[in-house]
C-alpha positions as CSV (number, residue, x, y, z in Angstrom):
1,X,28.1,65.2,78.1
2,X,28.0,63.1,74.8
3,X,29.6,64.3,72.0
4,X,26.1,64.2,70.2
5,X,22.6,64.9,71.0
6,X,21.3,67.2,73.8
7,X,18.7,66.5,76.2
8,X,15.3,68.3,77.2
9,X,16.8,69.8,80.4
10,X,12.9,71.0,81.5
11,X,11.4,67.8,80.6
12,X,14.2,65.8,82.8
13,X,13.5,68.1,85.6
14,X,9.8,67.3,85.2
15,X,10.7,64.1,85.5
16,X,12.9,63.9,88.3
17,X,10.5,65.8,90.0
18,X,7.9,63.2,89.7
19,X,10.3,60.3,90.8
20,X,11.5,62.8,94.1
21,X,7.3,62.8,94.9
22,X,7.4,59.1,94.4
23,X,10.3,58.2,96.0
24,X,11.7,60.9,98.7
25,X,8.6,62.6,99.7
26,X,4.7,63.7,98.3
27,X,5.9,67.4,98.6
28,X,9.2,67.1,96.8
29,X,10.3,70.0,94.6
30,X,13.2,70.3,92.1
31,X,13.5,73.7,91.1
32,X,16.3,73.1,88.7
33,X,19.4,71.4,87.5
34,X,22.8,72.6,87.1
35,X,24.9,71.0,84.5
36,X,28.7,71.1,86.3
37,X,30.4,71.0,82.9
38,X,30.7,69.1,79.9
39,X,32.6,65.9,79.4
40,X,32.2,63.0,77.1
41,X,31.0,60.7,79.3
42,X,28.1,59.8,81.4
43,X,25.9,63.1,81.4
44,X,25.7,64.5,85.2
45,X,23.3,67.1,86.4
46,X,23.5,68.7,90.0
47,X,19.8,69.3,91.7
48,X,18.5,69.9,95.3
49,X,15.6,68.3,96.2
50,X,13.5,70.2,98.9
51,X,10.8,68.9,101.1
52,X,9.3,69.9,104.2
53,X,11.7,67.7,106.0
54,X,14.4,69.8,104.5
55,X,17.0,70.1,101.3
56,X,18.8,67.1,99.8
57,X,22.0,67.9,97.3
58,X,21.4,65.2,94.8
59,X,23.5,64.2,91.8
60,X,22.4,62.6,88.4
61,X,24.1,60.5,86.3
62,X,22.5,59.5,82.9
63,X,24.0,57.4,79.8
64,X,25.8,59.7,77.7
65,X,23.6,61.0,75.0
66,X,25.9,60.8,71.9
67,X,28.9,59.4,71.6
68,X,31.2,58.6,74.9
69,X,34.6,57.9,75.8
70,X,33.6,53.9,76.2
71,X,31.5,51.5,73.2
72,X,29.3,50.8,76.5
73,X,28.2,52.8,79.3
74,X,27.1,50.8,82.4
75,X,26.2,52.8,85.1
76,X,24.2,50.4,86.8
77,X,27.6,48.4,87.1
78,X,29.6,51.6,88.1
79,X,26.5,52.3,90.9
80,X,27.0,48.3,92.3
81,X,30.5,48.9,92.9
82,X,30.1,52.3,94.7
83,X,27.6,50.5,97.0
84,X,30.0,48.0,97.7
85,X,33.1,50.1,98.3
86,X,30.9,51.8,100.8
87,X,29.7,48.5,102.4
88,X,33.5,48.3,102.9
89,X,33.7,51.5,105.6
90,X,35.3,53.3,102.2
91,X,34.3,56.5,101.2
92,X,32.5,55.9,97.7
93,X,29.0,57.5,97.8
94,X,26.0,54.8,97.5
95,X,24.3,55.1,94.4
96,X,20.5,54.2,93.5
97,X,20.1,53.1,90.4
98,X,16.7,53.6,89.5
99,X,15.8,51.5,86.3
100,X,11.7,53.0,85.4
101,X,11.1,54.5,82.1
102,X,8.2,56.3,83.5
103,X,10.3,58.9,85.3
104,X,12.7,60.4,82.4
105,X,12.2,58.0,79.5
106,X,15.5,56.0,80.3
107,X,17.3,54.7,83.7
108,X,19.4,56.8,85.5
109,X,21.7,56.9,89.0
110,X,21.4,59.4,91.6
111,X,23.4,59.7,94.4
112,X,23.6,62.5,97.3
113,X,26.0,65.3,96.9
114,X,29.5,65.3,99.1
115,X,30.2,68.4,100.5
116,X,34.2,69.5,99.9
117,X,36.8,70.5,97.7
118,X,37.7,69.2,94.1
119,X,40.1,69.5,92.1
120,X,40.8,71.2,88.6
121,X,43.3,70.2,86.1
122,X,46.3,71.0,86.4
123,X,45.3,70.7,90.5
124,X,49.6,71.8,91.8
125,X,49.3,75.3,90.0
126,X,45.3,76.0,90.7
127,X,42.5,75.4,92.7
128,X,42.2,74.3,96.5
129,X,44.8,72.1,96.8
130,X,47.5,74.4,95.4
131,X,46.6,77.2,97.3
132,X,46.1,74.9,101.1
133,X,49.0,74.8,103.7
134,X,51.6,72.2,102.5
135,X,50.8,70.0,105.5
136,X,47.0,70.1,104.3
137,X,48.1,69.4,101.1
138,X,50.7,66.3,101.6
139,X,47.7,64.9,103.7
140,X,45.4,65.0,100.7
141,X,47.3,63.2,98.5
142,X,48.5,60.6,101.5
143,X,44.8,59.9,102.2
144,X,44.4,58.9,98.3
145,X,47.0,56.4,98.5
146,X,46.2,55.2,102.1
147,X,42.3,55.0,101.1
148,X,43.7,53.2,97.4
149,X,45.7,50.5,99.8
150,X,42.9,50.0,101.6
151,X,40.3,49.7,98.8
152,X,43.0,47.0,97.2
153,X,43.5,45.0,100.9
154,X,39.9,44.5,102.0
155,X,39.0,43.0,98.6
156,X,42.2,40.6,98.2
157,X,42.1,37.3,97.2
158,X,38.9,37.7,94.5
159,X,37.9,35.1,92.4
160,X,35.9,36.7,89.7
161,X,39.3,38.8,88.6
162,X,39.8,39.6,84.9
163,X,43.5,38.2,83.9
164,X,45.9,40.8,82.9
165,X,46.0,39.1,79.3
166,X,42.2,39.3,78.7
167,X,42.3,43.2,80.4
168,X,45.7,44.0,77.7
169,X,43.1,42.9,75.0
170,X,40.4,45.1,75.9
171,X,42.7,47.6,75.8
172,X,44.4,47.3,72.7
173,X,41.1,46.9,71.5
174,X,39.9,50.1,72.4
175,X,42.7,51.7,70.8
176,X,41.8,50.7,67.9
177,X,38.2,51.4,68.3
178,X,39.2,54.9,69.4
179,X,41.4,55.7,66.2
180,X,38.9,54.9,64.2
181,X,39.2,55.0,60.2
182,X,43.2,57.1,61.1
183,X,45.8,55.3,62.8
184,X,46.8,56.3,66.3
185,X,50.2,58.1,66.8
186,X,53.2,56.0,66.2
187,X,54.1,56.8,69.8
188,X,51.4,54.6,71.7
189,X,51.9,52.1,68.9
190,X,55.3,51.9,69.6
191,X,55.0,51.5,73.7
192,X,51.5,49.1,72.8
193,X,54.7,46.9,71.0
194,X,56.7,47.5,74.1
195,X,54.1,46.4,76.5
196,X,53.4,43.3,74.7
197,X,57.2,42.2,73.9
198,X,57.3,42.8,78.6
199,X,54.4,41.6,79.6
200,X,54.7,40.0,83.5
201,X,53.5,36.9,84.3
202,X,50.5,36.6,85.9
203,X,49.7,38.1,89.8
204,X,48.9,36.2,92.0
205,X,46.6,38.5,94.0
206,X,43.4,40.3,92.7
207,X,41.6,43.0,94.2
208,X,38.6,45.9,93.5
209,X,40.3,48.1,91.4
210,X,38.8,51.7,91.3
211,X,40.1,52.5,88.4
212,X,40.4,56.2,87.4
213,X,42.9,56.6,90.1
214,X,43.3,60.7,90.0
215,X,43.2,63.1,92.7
216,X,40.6,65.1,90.7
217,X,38.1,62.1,91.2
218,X,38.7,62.7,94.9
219,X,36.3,65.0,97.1
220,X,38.6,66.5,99.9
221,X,37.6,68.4,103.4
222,X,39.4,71.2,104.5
223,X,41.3,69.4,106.6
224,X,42.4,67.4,103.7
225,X,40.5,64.3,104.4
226,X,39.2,62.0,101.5
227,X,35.6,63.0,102.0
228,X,34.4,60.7,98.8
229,X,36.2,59.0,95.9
230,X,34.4,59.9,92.3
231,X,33.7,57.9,88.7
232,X,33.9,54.2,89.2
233,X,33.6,54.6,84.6
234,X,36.7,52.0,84.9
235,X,36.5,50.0,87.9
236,X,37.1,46.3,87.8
237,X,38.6,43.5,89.2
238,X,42.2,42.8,89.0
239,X,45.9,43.0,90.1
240,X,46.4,46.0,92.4
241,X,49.3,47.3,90.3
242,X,46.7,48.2,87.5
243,X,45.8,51.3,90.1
244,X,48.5,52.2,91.1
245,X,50.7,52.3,87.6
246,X,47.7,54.5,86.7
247,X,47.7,56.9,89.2
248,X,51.6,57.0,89.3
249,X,51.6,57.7,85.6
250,X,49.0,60.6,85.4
251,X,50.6,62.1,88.7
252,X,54.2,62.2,87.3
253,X,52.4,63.0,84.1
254,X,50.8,66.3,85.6
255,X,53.9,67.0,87.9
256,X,56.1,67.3,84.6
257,X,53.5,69.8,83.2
258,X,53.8,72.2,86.2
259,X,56.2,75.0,86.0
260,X,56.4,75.0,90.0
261,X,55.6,71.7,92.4
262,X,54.4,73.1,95.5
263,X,55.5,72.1,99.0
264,X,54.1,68.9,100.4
265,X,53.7,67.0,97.0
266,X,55.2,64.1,97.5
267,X,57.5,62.5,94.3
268,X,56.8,58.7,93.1
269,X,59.1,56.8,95.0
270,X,57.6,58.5,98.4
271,X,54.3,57.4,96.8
272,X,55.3,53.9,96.1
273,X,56.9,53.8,99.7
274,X,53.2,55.0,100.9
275,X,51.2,52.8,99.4
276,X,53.5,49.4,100.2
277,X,53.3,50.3,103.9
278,X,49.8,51.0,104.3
279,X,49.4,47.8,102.1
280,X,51.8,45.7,103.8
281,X,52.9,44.5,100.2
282,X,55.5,45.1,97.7
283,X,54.1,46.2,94.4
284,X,55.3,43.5,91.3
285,X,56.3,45.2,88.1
286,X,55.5,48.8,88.3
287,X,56.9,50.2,86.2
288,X,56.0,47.9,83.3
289,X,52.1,49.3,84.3
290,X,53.0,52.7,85.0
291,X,53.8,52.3,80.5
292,X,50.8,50.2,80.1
293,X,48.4,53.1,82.1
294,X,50.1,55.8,79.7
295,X,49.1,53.3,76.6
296,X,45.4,53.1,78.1
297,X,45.6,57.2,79.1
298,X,46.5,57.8,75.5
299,X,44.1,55.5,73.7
300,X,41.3,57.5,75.6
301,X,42.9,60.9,74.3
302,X,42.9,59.5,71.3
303,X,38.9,58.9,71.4
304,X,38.6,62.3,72.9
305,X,40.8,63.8,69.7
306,X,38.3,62.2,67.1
307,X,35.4,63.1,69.0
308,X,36.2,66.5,69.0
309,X,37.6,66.5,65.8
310,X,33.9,65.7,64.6
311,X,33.1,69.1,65.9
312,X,35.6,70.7,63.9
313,X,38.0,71.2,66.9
314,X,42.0,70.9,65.5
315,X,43.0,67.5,67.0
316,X,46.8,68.5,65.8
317,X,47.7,68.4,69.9
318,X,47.4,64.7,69.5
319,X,50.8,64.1,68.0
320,X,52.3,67.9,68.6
321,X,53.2,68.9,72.1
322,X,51.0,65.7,73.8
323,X,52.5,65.2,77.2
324,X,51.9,61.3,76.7
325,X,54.9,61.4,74.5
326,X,57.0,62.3,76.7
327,X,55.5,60.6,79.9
328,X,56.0,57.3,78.1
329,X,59.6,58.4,77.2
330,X,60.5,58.6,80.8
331,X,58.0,55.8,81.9
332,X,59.9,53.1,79.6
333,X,63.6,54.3,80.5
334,X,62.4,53.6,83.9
335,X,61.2,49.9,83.2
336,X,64.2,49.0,81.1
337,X,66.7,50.2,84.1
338,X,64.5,49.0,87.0
């Protein structure tokens, strides 16, 4: 949810009430909504809407009411590019975006609900995919990279690809949105330095990118199947490696935070092996935006700190004991001895 401002949960039932009659079927009902949990982004409210014709698990996804993660929140962007992964054979989850004030006051995406497993943070010490039998458990995390490859090869060769410059200048750009009147740690200052004094050259292929590359934006079957692929907040158009230094980094990022790695969690270079078969191509200059993810990773912490900070919360955890630090330690040794 936004970090500001709450919404008339009754009244938006009301209203997505009146939209299911309108637009599913005359007899719709919508006892309730759930709110899963707050965030600081888009606002997202679980409902069932039930008809004669049966029950349909619904999801709703609004603009954040306060202040978000992002100076603009497009979600009828993020609901074009789940429609089109899906027109692919992938498995994003077609969204409508239904833009009629006359409903709730304000547009809104809503989407059906996948049945499955997610994941919680930190997903290798809780939840389903810590406690499933290692093969069941290697095969989750092989179908996110196998299903990332093939998000990145069906899409090669587009035209309408951001450059890496113009993407690096959002970025930096954000961080310094995201700090605010107080500076952001010396730490992703110093590796925003790094980035720019190694910068590759440009890359020669572009792809879809999906963005938020995590296992937790991943809906899995109990067979360890990638039932759906979550929050397209991030998605673009650009050089593959953008994905996967992001994932990579957050992965070994989590792994380092976990006392005890469980069987069938595979280690970066088996994921980087993964990934370049199913691809059939090598990846150019990983390691360079495996730093550059951590940079992006951090400038959104960053955000997050202030925005919590305006609710009083200590935001000392920034610059004390932030795993980042040390992420981007390792993740620059790495470039510089590649």
């Amino acid at each position: 949810m936004g970090i500001a401002g709450e919404r008339d949960v009754e009244a938006l039932r009301a209203g997505l009430e009146a939209w299911a009659r309108a637009s599913v079927a005359p007899d719709a009902s919508l006892p309730r909504l759930e709110v899963p949990g707050a965030g600081l982004s888009a606002d997202t409210y679980f409902a069932t809407v039930e008809s004669a014709t049966g029950a349909r698990a619904v999801v709703v996804r609004l603009a954040a009411t306060g202040e978000g993660l992002f100076p603009v929140d497009d979600l009828a962007a993020q609901a074009a590019v789940q429609n089109e992964v899906a027109g692919l054979g992938l498995p994003a989850v077609p969204a409508a975006w239904v833009d009629d004030p006359r409903w709730v006051g304000e547009p809104f995406v809503v989407m059906d609900r996948v049945a499955g497993h997610t994941l919680p943070r930190p997903w290798p010490v809780s939840g389903w995919l810590a406690g499933a039998p290692a093969p069941t458990r290697a095969r989750a995390i092989d179908g996110v990279v196998t299903t990332l490859a093939a998000l990145h090869g069906r899409t090669d060769g587009r035209r309408d690809g951001e450059a890496l410059g113009v993407t690096i200048a959002r970025w930096w750009d954000h961080l310094d949105w995201a700090a605010g009147d107080r500076p952001a740690p010396d730490f992703l200052l110093d590796a925003r330095d790094w980035c720019d004094t190694h910068r590759p050259g440009a890359s020669a292929s572009a792809s879809r990118l999906w963005g938020d590359v995590q296992l937790t934006n991943a809906v899995f079957t109990d067979s360890g199947d990638v039932a759906a692929l979550l929050d397209w907040e991030m998605a673009g158009v650009g050089t593959p490696e953008l994905d996967v230094g992001w994932f990579l980094a957050l992965y070994e990022m989590t792994l380092a935070q976990s006392a005890d790695v469980p069987d069938g969690v595979p280690r970066r270079a088996q994921l980087v092996d993964r990934y370049e078969d199913a691809a059939g191509r090598s990846l150019v200059d990983l390691p360079w935006f495996e730093v550059f993810a951590l940079v992006r990773s951090g400038s959104i912490m960053v955000r997050i700190a202030r925005l919590l900070a305006a609710r009083g919360v200590d935001d000392g955890w920034l610059t004390t004991g932030n795993p980042t630090e040390p992420a981007l330690a390792a993740a620059i040794a790495r470039a510089e001895g590649a």
